[in-house]
N, C-alpha and C positions, 0 to 999 in steps of 0.2 A: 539709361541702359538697363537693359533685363537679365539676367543671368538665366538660360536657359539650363533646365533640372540636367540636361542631357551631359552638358560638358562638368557637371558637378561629379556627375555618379561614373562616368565613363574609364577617370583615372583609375577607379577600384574597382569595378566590374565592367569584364569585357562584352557586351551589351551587340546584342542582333538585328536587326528588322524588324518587327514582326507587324505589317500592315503598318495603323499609325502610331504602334507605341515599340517599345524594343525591349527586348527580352534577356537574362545573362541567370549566372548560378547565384543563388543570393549571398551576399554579404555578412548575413547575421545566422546563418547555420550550416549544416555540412549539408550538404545535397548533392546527386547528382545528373537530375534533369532541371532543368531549368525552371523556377517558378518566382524568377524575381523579376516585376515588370517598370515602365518606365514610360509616363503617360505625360509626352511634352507639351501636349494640347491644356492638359490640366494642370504643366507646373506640377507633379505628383510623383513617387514611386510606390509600389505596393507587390509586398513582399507576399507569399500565399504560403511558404514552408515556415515562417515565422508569427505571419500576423501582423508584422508590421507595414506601416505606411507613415507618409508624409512627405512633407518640401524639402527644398534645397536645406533651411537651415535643420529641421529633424534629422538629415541624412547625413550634414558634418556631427552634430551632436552626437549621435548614432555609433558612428565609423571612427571618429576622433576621441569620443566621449569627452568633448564640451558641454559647457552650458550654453544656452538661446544665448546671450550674450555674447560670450566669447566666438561662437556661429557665424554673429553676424560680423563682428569685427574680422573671423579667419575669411570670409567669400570678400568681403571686400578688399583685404590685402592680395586675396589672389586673385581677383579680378579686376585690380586698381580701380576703384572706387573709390568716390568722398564718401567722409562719412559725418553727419550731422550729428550733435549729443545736444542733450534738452538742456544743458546748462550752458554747450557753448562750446565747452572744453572737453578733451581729447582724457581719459584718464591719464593720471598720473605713473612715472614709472612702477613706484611700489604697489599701486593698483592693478596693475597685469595680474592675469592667470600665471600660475606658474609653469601651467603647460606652452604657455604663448611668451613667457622668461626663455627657459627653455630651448624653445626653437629659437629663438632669437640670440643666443649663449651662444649655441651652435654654428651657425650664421657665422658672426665673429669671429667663433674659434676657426672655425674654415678659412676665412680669410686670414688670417692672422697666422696660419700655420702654412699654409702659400705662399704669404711674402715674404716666412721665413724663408721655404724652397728656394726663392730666386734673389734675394740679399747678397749684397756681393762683400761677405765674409768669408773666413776657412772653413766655416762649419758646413754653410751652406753650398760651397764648392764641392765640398763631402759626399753630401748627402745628393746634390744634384749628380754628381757623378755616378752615383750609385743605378738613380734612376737612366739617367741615358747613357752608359759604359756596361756596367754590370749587368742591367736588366734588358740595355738595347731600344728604352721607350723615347720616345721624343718630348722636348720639351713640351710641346703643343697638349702632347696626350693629358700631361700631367697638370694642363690647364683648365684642361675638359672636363677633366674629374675632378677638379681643387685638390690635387693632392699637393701636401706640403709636408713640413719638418717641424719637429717640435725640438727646437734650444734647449741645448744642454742645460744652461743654467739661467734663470732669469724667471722673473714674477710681473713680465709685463704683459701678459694675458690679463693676469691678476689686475693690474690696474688699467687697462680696457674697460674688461670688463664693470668693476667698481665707479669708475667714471659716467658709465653710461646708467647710473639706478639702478641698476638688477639686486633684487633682494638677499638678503646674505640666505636665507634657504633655497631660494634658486639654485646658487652657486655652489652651496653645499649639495644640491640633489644631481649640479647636471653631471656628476662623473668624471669631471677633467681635473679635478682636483683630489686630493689626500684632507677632507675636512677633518680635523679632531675638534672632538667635542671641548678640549680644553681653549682651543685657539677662540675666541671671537671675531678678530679681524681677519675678513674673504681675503683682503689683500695680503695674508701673510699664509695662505692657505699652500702646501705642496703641490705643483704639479704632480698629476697623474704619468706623464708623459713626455717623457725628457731624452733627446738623441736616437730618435723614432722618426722612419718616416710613416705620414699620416696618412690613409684613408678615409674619407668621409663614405659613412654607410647614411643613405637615403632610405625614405620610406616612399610608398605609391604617389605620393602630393612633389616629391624631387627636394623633398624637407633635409638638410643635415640634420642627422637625431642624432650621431655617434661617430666614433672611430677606429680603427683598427689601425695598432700602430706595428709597424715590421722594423724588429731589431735591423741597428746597424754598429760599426765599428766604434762611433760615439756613442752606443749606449753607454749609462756609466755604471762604474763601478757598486754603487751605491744602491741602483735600482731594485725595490726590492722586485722585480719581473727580468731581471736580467737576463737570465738564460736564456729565458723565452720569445723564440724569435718571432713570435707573433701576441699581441695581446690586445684587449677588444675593449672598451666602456664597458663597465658594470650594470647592471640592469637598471636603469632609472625611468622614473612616471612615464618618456617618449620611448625609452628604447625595451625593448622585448626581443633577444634575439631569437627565441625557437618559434615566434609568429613572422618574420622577417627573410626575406629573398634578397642575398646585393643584388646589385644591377634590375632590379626590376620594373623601375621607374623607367629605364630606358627598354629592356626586352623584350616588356610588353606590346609596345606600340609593334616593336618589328616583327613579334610572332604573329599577330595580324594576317602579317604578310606569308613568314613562310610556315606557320602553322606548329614548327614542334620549336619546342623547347632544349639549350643545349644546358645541361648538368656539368658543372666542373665542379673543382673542390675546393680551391682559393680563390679570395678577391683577384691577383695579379693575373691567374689563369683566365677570368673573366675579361679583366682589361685588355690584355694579348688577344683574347678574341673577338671583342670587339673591335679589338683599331684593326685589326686582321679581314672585317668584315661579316664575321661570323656575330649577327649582332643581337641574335634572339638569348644570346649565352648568360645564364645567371649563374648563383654558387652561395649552398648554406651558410647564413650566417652562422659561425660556432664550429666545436668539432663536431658534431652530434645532430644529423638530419631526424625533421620532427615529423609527423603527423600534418602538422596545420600547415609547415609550408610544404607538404604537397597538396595538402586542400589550398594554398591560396597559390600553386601554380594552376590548378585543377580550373580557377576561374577565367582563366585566359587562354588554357587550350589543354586537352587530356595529352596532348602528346610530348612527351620527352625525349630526347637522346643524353644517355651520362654516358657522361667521358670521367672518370676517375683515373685518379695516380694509378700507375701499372704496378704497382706493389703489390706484397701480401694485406698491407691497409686498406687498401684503397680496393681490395677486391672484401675484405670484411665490411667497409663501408657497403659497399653497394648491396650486401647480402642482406646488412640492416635496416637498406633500404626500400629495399622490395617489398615486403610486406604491406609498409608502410602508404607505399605507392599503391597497391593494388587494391588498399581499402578504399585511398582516396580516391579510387574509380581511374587514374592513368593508367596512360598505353607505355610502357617503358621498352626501347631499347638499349643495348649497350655496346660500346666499342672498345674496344682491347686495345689501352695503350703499351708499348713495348715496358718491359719492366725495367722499374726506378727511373720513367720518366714522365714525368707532369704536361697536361696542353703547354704552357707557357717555353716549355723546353724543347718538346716536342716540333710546335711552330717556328721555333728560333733554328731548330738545325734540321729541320727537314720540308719545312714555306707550309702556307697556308692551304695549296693546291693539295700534298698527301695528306693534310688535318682533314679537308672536304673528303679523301679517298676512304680513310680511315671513320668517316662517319657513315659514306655512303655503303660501305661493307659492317655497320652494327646489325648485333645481330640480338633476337625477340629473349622476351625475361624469362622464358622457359630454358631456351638453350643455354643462356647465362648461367641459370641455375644448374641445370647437368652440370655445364663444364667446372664450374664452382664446387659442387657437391658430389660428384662422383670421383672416385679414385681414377687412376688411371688399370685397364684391365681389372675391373671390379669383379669380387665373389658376387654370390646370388646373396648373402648375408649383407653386404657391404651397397649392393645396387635395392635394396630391401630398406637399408639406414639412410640413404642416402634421398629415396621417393619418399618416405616418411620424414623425412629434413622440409622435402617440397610441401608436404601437406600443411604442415608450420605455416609455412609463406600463406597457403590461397585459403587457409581455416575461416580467415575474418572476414574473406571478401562477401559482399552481402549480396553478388546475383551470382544465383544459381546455375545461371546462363551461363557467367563467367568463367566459372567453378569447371563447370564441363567443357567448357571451351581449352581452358590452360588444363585440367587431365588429356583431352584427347591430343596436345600437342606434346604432352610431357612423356606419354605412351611411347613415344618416337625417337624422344631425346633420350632418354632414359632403358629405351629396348626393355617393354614390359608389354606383355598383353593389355589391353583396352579394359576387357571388361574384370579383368583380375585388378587393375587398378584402381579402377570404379568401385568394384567389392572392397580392397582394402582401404580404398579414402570412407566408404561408407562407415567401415567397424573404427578406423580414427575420428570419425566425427560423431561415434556414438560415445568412444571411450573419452573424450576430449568434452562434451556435456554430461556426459554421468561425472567426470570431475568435477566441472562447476554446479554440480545438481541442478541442471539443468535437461533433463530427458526424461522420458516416462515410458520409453516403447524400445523396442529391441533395434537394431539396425535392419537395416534389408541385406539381401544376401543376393541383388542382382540388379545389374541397369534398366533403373526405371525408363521404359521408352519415349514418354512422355514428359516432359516437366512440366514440375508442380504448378496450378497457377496461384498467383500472391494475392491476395489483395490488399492494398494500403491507404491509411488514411492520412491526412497533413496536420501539424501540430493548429493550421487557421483553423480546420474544422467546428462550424460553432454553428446553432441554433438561433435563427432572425428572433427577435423581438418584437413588439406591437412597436416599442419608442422607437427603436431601431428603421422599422420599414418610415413611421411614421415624419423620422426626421431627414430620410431619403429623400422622400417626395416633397418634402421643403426646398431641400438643397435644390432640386430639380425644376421645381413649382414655387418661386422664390413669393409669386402673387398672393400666394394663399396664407403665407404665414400671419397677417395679419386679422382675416375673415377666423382663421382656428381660433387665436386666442378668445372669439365670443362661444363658443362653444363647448371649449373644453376647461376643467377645473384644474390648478396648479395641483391640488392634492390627489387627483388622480392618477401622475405622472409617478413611476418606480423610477426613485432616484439613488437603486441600487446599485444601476448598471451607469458604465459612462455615456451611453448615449440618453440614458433616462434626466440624468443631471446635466449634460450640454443641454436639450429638448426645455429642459422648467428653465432654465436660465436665459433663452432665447425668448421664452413664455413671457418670463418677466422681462424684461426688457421691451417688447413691444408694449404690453399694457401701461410699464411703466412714462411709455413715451420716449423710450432712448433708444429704441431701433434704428440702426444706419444700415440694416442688411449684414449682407455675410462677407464683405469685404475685408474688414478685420478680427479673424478667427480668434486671436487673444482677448477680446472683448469677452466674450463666451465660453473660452476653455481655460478651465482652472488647475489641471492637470495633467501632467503628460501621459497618464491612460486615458482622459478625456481626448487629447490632441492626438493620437493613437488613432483612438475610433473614429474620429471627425476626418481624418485623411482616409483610412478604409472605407467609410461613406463615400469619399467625392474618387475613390479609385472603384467604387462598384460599376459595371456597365448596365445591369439591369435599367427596362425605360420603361414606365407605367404608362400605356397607353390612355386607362381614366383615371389619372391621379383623387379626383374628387371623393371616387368609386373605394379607391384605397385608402384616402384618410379617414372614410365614414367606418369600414372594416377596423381598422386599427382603434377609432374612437370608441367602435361597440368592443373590443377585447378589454382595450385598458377601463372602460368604466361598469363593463362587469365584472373585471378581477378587482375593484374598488368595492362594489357593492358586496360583494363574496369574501371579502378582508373586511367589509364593516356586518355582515352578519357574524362572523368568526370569535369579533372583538363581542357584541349584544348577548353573544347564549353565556358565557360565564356572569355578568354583569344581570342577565334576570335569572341566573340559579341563585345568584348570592344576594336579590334582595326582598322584603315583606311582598308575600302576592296581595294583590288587589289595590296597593298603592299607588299612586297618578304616574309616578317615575317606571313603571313596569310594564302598567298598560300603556303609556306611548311608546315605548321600547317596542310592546307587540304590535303596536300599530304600524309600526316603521318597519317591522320585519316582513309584517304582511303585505304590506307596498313595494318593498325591496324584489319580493319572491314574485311579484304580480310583474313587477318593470322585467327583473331576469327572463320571464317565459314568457309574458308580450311587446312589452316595450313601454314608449316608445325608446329609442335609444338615442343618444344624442348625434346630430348629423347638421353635417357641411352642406349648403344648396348654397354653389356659386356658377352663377352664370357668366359676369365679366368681371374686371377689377374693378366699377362704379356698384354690382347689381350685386349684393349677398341678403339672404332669410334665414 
């Protein structure tokens, strides 16, 4: 079986058509037109705002930060695959990555904190009542998500886990635990998490990395998190909550369909929305919405709807998040929940049909903002603090387009003249860079009727090379690599660059007699900036109509910058020795020959007619 690159990259970036390759926002920068491609004919992706490319396993190594190893072990557990090892045998437990301990901790604990849910003890009774009385969810739901409980008192996670190898720094890192540095033995390690029910927070892959656990009446006494009726895994090597979306292993797939995105503010608001039907519905991990996870909603659709708590919180949340949204290039609306009450409450006393009413009347992030930022019956001092509160928001957004677009909406919401508004954003974005010394010219003092145009360049932006084109048309023209190596010298080759050092490695290999072709890329590449370049080679679409034509160009560049680096090396070498000595006049012989080849030739060249016929 083959692992098609398509269904590797698909979970992490929401991926388009485009002819025969498919297109999405890249994975490895902030961007917001698309430049990250996906070439299933080649087995390939290539990224053009980064520079990166490569296969299936570069793209878990990449996104996961694996090793090639551990790569190849994670496609094959999630494609259920064998997998063959050159001794026989399967690594040892203690041999795992700790990233692949870890997930697999996780795993366990998930289960293990489910079966407490449905155990038929008092705790358990508890705690499941919790969920289907108190909260109103079914037991099913809480099947679907693995949510479970974590026992008051007991260390038989602890020996679970211990039983099955997991190494004592595994255990010590996954976070469900209280390691101290004086305990040695994992099995005597503290729950983290005791008379909690559990949450499993997933990542894009549907991995449990984490939990979030919500106080209940068993919590105990003792805990040192008691009060707190919500509390989350610590940050560990899998979990990162301010890069992390719940629910969006499932969201994703469904905003596909209806395209925006629903913002809530708790995991439980999320689940309610989901079993509710409303299934594109995610919710920040943390108190605190980030930056990056609205860049990594950003990659599966600009559009949002937030539904936040109707409170005075829950309307500061959303204030802090706007900014943040509009850098990350989303369209945000927002819908007014009645005050002090949450989706999850909301949908329980008033059905899911007013939750649809209540989104289908959200309303644009401009008006959010007036209604947020203006008083009620505002002074002209007071509607003055409050447009400059706005300019706050739209300072960082990086298109100019957009800039003008939320001022001429915000003109309306805010009852200000157009072009008064304009002038005053103009003198805050001069006064707002003369702070960060960042300006050199006065402001303007009136709407420009035109906008600026940009021009921009991509961080791939890079200058071809002679080795570069020359090992293109290898990869393309697989017949010729062996006719080149009569021609060309190893030490002509700049094995500065990566494509200069895969090129002499491939050199040698064929003269050496160990050429199998390009079938296996690790033969050849010694580095992962060499395995870099070598996938941005087979992701180029350039086609050389006379490839022959092209290596004979690339042979005259590289063996006249040889000859021009061995004149370079000769003039210090005959300033510094006795003239007239045989060492000096053949140094001037060799210059004078050098300087005759440079301006006539001949230069060295390829004459291939078939794969039997080469001169």
């Amino acid at each position: 079986m083959r692992v098609n690159i398509y269904d590797v990259v698909s979970p992490v970036v929401s991926l388009k058509r485009t002819g025969k390759s498919w297109k999405g926002l890249s994975p490895f920068s902030q961007e917001r037109t698309p430049s990250f491609f996906v070439l299933p004919e080649k087995g390939i992706y290539k990224c053009f705002s980064s520079g990166l490319a490569g296969d299936i396993f570069r793209f878990i190594e990449e996104t996961e930060k694996l090793s090639f190893n551990e790569a190849i072990e994670t496609i094959a557990e999630r494609f259920n695959l064998p997998l063959e090892y050159e001794n026989g045998q399967a690594p040892r437990p203690e041999d795992r990555s700790l990233k692949r301990e870890l997930i697999e901790i996780h795993e366990y604990a998930a289960d293990f904190y489910h079966q407490a849910l449905i155990a038929k003890n008092a705790d358990a009774q508890i705690a499941l009542r919790y969920w289907t009385e108190n909260r109103n969810f079914p037991l099913e739901l809480a099947t679907d998500f693995k949510v479970g409980f974590a026992p008051v008192s007991t260390f038989k996670l602890n020996e679970i886990l211990v039983s099955k190898g997991f190494s004592s720094q595994a255990l010590r890192q996954c976070g469900l635990f209280y390691a101290r540095d004086y305990e040695p033995d994992p099995a005597k390690f503290k729950p983290r998490f005791r008379g909690r029910l559990m949450i499993p927070i997933r990542d894009h892959q549907n991995q449990v990395i984490a939990f979030t656990a919500r106080q209940l009446e068993l919590t105990p006494e003792d805990d040192p998190a008691r009060e707190a009726k919500y509390i989350n895994s610590p940050e560990t090597p899998l979990f990162h909550k301010s890069s992390l979306v719940f629910n969006l292993e499932r969201a994703r797939k469904a905003v596909e369909e209806h395209g925006t995105f629903i913002l809530v503010e708790g995991q439980l608001d999320a689940i309610r929305c989901w079993h509710e039907g409303f299934q594109a519905t995610v919710a920040p991990q943390g108190t605190s919405i980030t930056e990056e996870q609205m860049r990594l909603l950003k990659r599966y659709s600009p559009r949002v709807d937030v539904v936040l708590d109707g409170d005075s919180a829950g309307q500061k949340a959303a204030l802090r998040l706007l900014p943040l949204a509009l850098r990350a290039g989303l369209d945000l609306r927002f819908a007014h929940l009645p005050e002090g009450s949450d989706p999850d409450q909301f949908i329980a006393s008033q059905g899911k049909e007013a939750f649809k009413v209540l989104l289908d009347r959200s309303i644009s992030a401009t008006e959010f903002a007036a209604t947020a930022l203006l008083e009620e019956n505002p002074s002209p001092q007071q509607r003055a603090t409050a447009l400059n509160a706005f300019f706050e928001i739209i300072i960082e957004i990086d298109s100019e387009t957009a800039q003008r677009a939320y001022l001429e909406e915000a003109s309306a919401h805010f009852d200000v003249d157009l072009r008064a508004a304009h002038r005053d954003f103009e003198r805050f974005r001069f006064i707002n860079a003369r702070r960060k010394g960042a300006v050199s010219r006065q402001p303007s003092t009136a709407l420009p009727l035109i906008p600026h145009e940009q021009t921009t360049t991509t961080a791939s932006t890079r200058l071809t090379t002679a080795e570069r084109d020359l090992l293109l048309t290898l990869l393309q023209n697989q017949d010729l690599a062996e006719p080149l190596t009569q021609v060309v010298d190893h030490t002509w080759i700049d094995d500065t660059t990566p494509e200069g050092r895969v090129l002499a490695r491939i050199l040698a290999e064929i003269t050496e007699g160990n050429w199998v072709g390009f079938t296996d890329p690790e033969i050849f590449i010694d580095s992962p900036e060499e395995r870099n370049a070598y996938f941005n080679l087979l992701a180029d679409e350039r086609q050389f109509d006379e490839p022959v034509d092209v290596i004979n160009r690339c042979l005259e560049k590289i063996h006249n910058r040889f000859l021009n680096r061995r004149l370079s090396e000769m003039d210090p070498l005959i300033q510094n020795s006795p003239p007239g000595t045989p060492e000096v006049s053949a140094l001037w012989k060799e210059q004078f020959e050098i300087r005759r080849i440079l301006k006539n030739g001949p230069h060295p060249a390829l004459h291939f007619t078939t794969s039997d016929e080469t001169t």
